[in-house]
C-alpha positions as CSV (number, residue, x, y, z in Angstrom):
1,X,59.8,54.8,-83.9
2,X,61.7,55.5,-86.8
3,X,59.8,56.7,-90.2
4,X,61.6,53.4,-92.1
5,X,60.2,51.2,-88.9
6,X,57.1,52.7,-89.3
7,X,56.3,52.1,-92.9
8,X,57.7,48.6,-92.4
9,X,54.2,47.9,-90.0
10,X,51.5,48.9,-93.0
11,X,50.5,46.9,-95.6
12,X,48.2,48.2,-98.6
13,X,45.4,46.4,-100.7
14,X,43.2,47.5,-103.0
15,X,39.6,47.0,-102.9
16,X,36.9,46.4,-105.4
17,X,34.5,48.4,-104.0
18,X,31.3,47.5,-107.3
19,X,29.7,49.5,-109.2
20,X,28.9,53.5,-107.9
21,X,25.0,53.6,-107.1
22,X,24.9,57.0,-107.6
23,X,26.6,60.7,-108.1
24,X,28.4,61.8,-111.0
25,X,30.3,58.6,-111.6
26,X,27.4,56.3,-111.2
27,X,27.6,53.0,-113.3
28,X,31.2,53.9,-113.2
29,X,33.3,51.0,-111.2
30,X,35.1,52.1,-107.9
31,X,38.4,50.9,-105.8
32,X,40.0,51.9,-102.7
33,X,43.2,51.3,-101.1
34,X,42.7,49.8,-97.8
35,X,46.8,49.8,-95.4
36,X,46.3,47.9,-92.6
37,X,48.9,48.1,-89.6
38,X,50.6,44.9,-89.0
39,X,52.1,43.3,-85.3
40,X,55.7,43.8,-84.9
41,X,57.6,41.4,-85.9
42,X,58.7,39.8,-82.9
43,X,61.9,38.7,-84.2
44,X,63.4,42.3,-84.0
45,X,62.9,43.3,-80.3
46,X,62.8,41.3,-76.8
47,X,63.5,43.1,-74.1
48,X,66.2,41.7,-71.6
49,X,64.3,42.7,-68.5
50,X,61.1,40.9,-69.3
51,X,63.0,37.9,-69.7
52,X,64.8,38.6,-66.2
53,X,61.1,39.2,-64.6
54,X,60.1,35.7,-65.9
55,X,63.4,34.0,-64.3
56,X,62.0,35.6,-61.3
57,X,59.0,33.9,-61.2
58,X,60.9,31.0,-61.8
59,X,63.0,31.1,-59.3
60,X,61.0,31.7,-55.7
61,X,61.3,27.8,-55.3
62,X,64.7,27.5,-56.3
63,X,66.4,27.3,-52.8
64,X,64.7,24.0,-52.7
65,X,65.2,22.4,-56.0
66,X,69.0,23.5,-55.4
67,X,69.4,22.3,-51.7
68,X,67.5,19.1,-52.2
69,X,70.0,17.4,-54.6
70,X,73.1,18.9,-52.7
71,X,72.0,17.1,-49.5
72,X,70.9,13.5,-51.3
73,X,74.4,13.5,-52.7
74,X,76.3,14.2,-49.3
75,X,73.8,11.3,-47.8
76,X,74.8,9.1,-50.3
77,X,78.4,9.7,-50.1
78,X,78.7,9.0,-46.2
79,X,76.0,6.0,-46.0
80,X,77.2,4.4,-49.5
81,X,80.6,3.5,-48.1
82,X,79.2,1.7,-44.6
83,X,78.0,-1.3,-44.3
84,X,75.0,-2.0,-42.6
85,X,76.2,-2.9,-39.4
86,X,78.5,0.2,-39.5
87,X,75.5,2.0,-39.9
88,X,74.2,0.5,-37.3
89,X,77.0,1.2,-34.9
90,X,77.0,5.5,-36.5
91,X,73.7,5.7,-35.2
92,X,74.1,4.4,-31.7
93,X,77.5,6.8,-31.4
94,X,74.8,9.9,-31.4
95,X,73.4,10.2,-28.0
96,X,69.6,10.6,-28.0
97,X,68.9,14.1,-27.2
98,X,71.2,15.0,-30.8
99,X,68.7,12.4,-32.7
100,X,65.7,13.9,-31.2
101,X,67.2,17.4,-32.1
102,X,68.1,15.9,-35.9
103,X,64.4,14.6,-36.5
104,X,62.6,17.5,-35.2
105,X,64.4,20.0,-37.4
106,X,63.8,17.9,-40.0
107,X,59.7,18.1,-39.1
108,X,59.5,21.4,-38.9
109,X,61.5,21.8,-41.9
110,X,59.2,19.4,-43.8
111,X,55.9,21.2,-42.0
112,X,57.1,24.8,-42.9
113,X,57.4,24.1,-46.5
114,X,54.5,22.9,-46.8
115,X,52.7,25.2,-45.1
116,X,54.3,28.1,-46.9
117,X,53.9,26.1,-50.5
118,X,50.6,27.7,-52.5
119,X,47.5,25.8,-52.7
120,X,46.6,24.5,-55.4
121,X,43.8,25.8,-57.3
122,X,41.6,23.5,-59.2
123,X,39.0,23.7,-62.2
124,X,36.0,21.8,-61.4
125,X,34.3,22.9,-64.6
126,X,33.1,25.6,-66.4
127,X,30.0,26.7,-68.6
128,X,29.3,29.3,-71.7
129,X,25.9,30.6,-72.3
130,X,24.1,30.0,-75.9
131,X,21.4,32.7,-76.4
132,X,18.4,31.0,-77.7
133,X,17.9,30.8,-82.0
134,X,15.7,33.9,-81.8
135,X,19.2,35.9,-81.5
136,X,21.1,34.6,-84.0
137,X,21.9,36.5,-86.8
138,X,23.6,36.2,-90.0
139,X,26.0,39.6,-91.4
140,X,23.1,40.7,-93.5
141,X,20.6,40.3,-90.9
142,X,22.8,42.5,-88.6
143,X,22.9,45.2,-91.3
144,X,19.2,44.8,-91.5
145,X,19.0,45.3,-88.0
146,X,20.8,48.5,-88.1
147,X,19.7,49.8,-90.8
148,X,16.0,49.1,-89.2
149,X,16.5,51.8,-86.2
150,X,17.2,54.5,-88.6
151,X,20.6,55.8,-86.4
152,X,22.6,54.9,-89.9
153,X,22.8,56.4,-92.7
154,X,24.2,53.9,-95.9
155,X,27.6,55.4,-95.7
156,X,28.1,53.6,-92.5
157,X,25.7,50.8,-93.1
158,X,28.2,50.4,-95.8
159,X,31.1,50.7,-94.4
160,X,29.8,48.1,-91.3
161,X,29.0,45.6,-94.4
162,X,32.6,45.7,-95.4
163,X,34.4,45.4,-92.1
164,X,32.0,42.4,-91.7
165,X,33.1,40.4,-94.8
166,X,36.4,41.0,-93.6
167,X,36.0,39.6,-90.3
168,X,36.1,36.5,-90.2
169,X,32.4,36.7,-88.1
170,X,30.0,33.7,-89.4
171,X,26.3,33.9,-90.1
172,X,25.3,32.1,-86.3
173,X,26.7,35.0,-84.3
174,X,24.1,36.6,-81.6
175,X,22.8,40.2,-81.0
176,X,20.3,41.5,-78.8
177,X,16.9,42.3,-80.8
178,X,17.0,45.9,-78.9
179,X,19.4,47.1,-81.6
180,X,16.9,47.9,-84.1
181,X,15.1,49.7,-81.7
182,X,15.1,53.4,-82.8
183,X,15.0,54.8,-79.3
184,X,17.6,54.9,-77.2
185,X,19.0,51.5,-76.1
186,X,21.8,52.2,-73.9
187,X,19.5,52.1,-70.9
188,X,20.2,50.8,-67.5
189,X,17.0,48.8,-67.7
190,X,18.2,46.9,-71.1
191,X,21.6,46.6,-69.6
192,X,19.8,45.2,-66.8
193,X,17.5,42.7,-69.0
194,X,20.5,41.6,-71.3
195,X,22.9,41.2,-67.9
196,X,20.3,38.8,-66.2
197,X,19.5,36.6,-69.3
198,X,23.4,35.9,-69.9
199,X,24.6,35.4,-66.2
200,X,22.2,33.8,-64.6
201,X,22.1,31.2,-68.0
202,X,25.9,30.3,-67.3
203,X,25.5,30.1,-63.6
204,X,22.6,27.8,-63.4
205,X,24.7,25.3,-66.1
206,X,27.4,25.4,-64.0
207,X,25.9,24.4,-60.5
208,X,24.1,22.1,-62.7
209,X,27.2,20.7,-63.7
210,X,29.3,20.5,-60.6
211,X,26.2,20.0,-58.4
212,X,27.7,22.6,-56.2
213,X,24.8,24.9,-54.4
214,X,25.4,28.5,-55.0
215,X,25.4,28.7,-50.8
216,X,28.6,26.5,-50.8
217,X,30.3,29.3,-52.8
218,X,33.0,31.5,-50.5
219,X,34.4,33.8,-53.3
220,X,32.3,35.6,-56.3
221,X,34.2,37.4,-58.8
222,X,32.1,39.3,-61.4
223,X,34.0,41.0,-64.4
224,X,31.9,43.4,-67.5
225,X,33.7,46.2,-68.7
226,X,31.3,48.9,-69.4
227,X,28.1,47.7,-67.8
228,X,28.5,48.5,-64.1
229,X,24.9,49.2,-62.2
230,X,24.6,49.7,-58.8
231,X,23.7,47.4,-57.0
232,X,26.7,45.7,-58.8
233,X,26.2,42.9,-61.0
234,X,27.7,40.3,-58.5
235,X,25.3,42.1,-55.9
236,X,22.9,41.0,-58.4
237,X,24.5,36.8,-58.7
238,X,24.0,37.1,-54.6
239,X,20.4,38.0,-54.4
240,X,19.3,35.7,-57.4
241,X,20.8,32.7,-56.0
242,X,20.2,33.8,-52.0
243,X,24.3,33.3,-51.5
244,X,25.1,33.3,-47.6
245,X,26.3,36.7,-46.4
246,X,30.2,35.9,-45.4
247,X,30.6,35.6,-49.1
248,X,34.0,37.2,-50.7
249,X,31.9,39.3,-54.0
250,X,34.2,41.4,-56.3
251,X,33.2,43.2,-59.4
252,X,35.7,44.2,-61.8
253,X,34.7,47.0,-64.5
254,X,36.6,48.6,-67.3
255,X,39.5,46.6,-67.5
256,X,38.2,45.2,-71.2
257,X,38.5,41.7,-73.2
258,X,41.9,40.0,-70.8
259,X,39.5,40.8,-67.6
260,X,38.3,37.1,-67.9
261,X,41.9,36.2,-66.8
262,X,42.3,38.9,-64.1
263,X,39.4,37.8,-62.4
264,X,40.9,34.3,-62.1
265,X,43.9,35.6,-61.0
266,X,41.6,37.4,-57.8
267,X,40.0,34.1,-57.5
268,X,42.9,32.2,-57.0
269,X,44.4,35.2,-54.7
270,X,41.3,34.5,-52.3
271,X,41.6,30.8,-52.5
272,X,45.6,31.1,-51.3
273,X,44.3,33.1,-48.0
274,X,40.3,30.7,-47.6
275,X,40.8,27.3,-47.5
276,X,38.0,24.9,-48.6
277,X,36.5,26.9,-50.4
278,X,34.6,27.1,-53.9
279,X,34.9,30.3,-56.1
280,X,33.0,31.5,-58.9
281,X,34.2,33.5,-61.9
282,X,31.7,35.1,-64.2
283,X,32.7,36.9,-67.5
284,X,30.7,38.6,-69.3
285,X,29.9,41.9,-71.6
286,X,26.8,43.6,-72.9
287,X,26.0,44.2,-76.4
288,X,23.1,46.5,-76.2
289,X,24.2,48.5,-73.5
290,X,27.4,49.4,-75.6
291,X,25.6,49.9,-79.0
292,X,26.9,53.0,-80.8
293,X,24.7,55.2,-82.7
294,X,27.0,57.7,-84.2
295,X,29.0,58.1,-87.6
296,X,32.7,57.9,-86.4
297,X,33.8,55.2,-88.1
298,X,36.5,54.5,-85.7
299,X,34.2,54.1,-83.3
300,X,31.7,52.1,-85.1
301,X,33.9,48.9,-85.6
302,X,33.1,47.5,-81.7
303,X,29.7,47.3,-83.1
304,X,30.8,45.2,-85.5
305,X,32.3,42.7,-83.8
306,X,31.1,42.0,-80.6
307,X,28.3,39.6,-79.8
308,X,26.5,37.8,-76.5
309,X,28.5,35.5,-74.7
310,X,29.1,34.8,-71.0
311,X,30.9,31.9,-69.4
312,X,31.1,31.2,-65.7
313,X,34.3,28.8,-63.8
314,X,34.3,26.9,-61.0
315,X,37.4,27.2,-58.8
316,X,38.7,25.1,-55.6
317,X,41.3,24.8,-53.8
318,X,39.9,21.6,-51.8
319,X,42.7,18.6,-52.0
320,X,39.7,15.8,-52.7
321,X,38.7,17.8,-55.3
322,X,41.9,16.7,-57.4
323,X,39.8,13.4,-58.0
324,X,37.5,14.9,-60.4
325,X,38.5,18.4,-61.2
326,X,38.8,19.2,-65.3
327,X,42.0,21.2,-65.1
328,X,44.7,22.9,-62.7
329,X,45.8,26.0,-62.4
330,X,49.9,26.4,-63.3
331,X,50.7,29.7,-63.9
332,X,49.3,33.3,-64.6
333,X,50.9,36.2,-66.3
334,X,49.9,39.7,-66.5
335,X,51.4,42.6,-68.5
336,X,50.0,45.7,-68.1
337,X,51.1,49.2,-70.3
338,X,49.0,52.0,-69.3
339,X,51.9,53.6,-68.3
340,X,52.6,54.7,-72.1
341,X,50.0,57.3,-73.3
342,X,49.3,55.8,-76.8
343,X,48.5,51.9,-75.0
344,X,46.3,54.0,-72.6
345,X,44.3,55.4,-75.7
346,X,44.0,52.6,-77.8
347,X,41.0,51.9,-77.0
348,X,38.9,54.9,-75.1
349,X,35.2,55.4,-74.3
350,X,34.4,58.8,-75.1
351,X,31.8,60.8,-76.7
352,X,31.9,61.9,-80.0
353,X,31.2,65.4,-81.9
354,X,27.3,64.4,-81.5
355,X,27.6,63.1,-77.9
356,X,27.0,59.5,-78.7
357,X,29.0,57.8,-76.6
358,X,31.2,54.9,-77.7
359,X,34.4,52.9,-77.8
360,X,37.0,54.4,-79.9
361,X,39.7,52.6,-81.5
362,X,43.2,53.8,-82.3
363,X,45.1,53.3,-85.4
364,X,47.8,52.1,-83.0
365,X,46.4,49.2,-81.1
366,X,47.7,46.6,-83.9
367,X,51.5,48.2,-82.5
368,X,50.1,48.6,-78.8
369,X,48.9,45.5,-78.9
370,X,52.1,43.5,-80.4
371,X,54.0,45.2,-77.9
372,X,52.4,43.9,-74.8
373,X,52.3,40.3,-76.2
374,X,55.7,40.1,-76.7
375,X,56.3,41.3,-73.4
376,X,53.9,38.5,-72.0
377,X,54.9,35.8,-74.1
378,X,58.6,37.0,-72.7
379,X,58.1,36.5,-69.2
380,X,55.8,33.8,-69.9
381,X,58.4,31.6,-71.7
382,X,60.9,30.6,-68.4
383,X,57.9,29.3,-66.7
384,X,56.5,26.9,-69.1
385,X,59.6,26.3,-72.1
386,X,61.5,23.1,-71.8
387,X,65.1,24.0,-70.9
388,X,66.5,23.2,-74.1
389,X,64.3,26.3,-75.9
390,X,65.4,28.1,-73.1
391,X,68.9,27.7,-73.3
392,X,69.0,28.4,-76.8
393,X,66.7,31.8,-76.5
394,X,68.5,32.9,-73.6
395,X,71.5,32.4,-75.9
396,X,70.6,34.2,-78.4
397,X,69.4,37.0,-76.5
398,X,72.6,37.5,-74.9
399,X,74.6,37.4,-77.9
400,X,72.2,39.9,-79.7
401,X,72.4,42.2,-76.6
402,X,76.5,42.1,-76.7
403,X,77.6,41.0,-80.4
404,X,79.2,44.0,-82.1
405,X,77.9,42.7,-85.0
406,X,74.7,44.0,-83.6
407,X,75.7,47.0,-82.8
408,X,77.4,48.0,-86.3
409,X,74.1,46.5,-88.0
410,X,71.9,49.1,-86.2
411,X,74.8,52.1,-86.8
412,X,74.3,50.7,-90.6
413,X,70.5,50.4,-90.8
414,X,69.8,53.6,-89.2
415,X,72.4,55.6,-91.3
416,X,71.6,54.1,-95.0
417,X,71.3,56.2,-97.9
418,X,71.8,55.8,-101.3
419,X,75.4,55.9,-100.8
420,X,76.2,52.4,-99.3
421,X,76.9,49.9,-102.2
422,X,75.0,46.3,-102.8
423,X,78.3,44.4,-100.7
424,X,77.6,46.5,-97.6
425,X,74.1,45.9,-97.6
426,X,74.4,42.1,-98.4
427,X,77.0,42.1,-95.0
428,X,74.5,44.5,-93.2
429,X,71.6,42.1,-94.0
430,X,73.8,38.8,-93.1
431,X,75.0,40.7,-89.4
432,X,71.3,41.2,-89.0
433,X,69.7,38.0,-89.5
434,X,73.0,36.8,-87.1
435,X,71.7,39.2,-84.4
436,X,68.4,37.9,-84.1
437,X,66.9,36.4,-81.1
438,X,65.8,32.6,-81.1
439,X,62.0,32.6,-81.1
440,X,61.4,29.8,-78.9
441,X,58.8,27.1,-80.1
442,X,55.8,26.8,-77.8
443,X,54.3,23.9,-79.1
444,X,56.5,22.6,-77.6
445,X,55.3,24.0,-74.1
446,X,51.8,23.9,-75.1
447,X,49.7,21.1,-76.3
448,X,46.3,23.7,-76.4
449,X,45.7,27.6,-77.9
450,X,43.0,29.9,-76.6
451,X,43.8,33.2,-78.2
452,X,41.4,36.2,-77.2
453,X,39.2,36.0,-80.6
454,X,39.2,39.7,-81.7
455,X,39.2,39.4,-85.5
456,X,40.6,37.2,-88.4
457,X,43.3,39.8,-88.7
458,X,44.8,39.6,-85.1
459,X,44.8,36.2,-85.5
460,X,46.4,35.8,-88.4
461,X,49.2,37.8,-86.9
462,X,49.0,36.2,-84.0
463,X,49.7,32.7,-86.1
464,X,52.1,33.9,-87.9
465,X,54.6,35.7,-85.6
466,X,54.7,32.8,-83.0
467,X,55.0,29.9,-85.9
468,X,51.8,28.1,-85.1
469,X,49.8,25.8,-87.4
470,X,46.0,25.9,-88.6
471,X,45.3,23.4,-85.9
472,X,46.9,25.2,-83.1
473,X,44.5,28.4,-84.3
474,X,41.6,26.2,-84.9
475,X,39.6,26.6,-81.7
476,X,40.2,30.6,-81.6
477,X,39.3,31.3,-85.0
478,X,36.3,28.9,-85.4
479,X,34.8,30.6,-82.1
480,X,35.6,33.9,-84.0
481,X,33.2,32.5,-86.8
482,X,30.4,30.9,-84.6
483,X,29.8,33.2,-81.4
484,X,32.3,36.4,-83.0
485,X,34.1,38.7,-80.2
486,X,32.8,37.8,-76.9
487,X,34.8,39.8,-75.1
488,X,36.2,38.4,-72.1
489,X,34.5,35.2,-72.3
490,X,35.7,34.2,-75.5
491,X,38.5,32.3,-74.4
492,X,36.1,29.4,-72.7
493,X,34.0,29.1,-75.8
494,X,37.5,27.9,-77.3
495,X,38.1,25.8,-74.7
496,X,34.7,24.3,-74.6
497,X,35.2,24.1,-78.7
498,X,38.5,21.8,-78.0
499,X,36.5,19.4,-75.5
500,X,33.7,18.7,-77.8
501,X,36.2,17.7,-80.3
502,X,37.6,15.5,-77.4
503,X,41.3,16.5,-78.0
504,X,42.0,17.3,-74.5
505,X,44.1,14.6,-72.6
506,X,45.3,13.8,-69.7
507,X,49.0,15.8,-69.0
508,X,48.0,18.7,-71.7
509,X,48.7,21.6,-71.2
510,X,46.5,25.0,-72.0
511,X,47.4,28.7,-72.9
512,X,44.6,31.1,-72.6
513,X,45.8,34.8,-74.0
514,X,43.6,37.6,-74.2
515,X,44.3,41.4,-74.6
516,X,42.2,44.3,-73.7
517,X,42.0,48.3,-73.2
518,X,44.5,49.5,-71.1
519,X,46.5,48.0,-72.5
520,X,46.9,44.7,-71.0
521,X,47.6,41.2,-72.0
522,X,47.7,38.5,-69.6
523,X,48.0,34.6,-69.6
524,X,47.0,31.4,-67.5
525,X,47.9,28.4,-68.0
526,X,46.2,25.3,-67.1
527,X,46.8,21.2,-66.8
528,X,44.6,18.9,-67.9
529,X,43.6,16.3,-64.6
530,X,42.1,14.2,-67.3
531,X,40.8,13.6,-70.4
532,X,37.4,15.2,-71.5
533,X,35.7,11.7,-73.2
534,X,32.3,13.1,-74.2
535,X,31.2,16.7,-74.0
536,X,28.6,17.6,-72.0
537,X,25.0,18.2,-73.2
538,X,24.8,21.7,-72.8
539,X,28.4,22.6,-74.3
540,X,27.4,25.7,-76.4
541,X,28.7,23.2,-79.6
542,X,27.6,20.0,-78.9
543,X,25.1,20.6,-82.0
544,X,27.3,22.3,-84.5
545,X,30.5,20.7,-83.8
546,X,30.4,17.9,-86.4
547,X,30.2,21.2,-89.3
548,X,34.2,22.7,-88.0
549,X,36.3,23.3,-88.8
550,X,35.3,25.8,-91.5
551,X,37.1,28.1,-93.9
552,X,37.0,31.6,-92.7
């Protein structure tokens, strides 16, 4: 990336940091100058090949939306011109054994597609675990807390207080009491203790829920980043609930906040190849266990933002569970870039010069980050646009690829000095705006947003580079403010937050996006069966949901 490129990413404030407690310039007021690194703006850069791998996906089916039509209209043509006893009189011409022939072709043809068409995957329901009032805290309490186990000294206490008021994280969030503990926390028992609590909370409102027994389930998928015990924790969801032995368990570790997403995509893998059969996703991440104690600030801003939270799914792929199911599963997209070495580092668990061992977070991930949405949202878009945005980005991409105008623009951009006069850069600037892709509208695709809830900053970004309103960021960033970073589950509190405002219908349609080390972003998209009247009693905000939304 190019210096100019670069600069273009950072923006600067300055800070009113009070009054200096102490040192020579104490009573003296103090300011800093915070730069913050921006998402790319997607209107500069889509690649053509992402777009191609989404027109692949599109296209596996194609043969028979293409052959279908072609057939009807040849029918038509040869029966619309007989009369009926002429059709009568065709069909008596052909002897038997050729009709016989005709109709069991046309069986098998029938049965073959069918068979070879993927099941359909279904949502039953879904539930999100709500720690109990005794671990809720508000920002100052949570600097108490730290400040309480003596690991901080007030350089980072104060520099946790500021990333905090910047966060868009509410006073209701909840942290595991261990953490002003000052021995060591990161234990397997307290993982252990914290794991239990959360999971086995979510699970038992789910089969509550969907009045499924937890021996009826054929497929288990388990998914925590940096907690992974042996036994495993799914090991763990068998022996609780006494699941039968034939059972399908999988437990996914260190794939970060998306693995909520990947672990459906598993799910619905199993379903494909297991007919009638339930499967259960849980997604989940521990506070405690991941607690840093050091002083690299870079590494202490996880602490700051993530909180309890697991939610478990119900999955089937039974046809008479279409009847009462919440929502079905459409599409999922996956983008992984571990391939380039500053994506792979962007977020790394390492030890620091003390040995503490935490999650480290590189000035880059705001760039990594950007990158791998665009390239989601990319392939993502031929699957789910209406043909008109298509058409019109596809369009535009081409004539961006090809124009000249293009090409001169980037021979001028790169090359300009001081030299070129105010009439060459007022052309260079019109050629540019002339080369830029169409961004295609996804409200228009999209009736629902569940964006992974990482901070008010990525969302903002987020908002901002794909057009969207305050209401289309409502649910993400008001579950930002009540439950904070949940990690992988995040994305079901925002969907629970949309049903207890009983805004999901019948037909809509919902994009859950969430982005984690790696670096990987992925996407599912789901259809609403029906419409969600009354939100269930133990919806995480069936008692707070009359307060949103809320300013952040």
């Amino acid at each position: 990336m190019s210096r100019s490129s670069e600069q273009d990413l950072l923006s600067t404030e300055i800070v009113n940091r009070g009054i200096e407690p102490s040192g020579p310039n104490a009573g003296s007021p103090t300011f800093s100058v915070r730069v913050r690194r921006r998402l790319p703006d997607f209107l500069q850069s889509v690649n053509l090949k992402y777009v191609k791998l989404g027109y692949h996906y599109l296209i596996n089916h194609a043969v028979y939306l293409a052959t279908i039509p072609v057939l009807v209209l040849v029918f038509s043509a040869e029966v619309g011109s007989l009369s009926r006893d002429e059709i009568w009189k065709k069909l008596w011409d052909y002897d038997l054994a050729t009709v016989i022939g005709f109709f069991g072709v046309f069986v098998l043809t029938v049965c073959v597609y069918f068979m070879s068409r993927p099941r359909s995957v279904y949502l039953i329901d879904f539930a999100c675990f709500k720690p109990s009032d005794e671990l809720k805290v508000t920002r100052e309490e949570f600097i108490d807390l730290a400040r309480k186990s003596g690991k901080f000294n007030e350089e980072i206490l104060g520099f946790k207080k500021r990333i905090l008021q910047a966060s868009g994280i509410g006073d209701e969030t909840y942290v595991p009491r261990s953490i002003s503990s000052s021995e060591n926390i990161t234990t397997m028992k307290e993982g252990r203790e914290e794991a239990s609590m959360m999971i086995f909370g979510a699970l038992d409102e789910l089969f509550e829920k969907t009045r499924v027994k937890p021996k009826d389930v054929g497929v288990l998928v388990v998914n925590c980043s940096i907690f992974n015990p042996t036994p495993s924790l799914s090991a763990m969801v068998i022996n609780h609930y006494k699941m039968r032995g034939n059972i399908l368990s999988y437990n996914l570790g260190g794939m970060g906040c998306s693995a909520g997403i990947i672990a459906v995509d598993l799910a619905r893998d199993m379903l494909q190849s297991n007919p009638n059969s339930y499967a259960v996703v849980v997604s989940t991440e521990m506070v405690g266990y991941n607690w840093y104690v050091g002083r690299d600030k870079s590494m202490v801003i996880p602490n700051c933002f993530f909180r309890m939270g697991c939610s478990a799914v119900m999955l089937s792929n039974r046809r008479r569970d279409f009847r009462h199911a919440k929502y079905r599963l459409e599409h999922i997209v996956r983008t992984h870039k571990a391939a380039d070495d500053r994506s792979f580092r962007s977020v790394h668990q390492e030890e620091d010069e003390q040995g503490f061992k935490g999650l480290k977070i590189s000035r880059d991930l705001m760039e990594v980050g950007g990158e791998a949405l665009k390239t989601n949202i990319t392939t993502l878009g031929p699957l789910v646009l209406p043909f008109s945005e298509q058409l019109l980005f596809f369009a535009a991409l081409l004539r961006k690829t090809f124009s000249p105008a293009a090409k001169t623009t980037t021979t001028t951009s790169s090359s300009a000095t001081a030299k070129i006069n105010g009439a060459k850069s007022s052309s260079s600037s019109s050629s540019s705006d002339l080369s830029k892709p169409y961004i295609p509208d996804y409200k228009l695709a999209f009736e629902h947003f569940c964006f992974h809830a990482a901070s008010k900053t990525v969302l903002e970004e987020l908002q901002k580079n794909l057009g969207l309103s305050d209401e289309n960021m409502e649910a993400s960033k008001m579950t930002l403010h009540r439950f904070g970073n949940t990690s992988s589950s995040g994305i079901w509190y925002e969907l629970a937050y949309m049903e207890a405002k009983e805004s999901v219908r019948r037909g809509d349609r919902v994009w859950q996006i969430a982005f984690g080390s790696g670096f990987k972003c992925n996407s599912v998209v789901w259809k609403a069966m029906r419409k969600v009247k009354k939100p269930a009693r133990n919806n995480p905000w069936v008692d707070c949901i009359d307060r949103y939304p809320v300013a952040l």
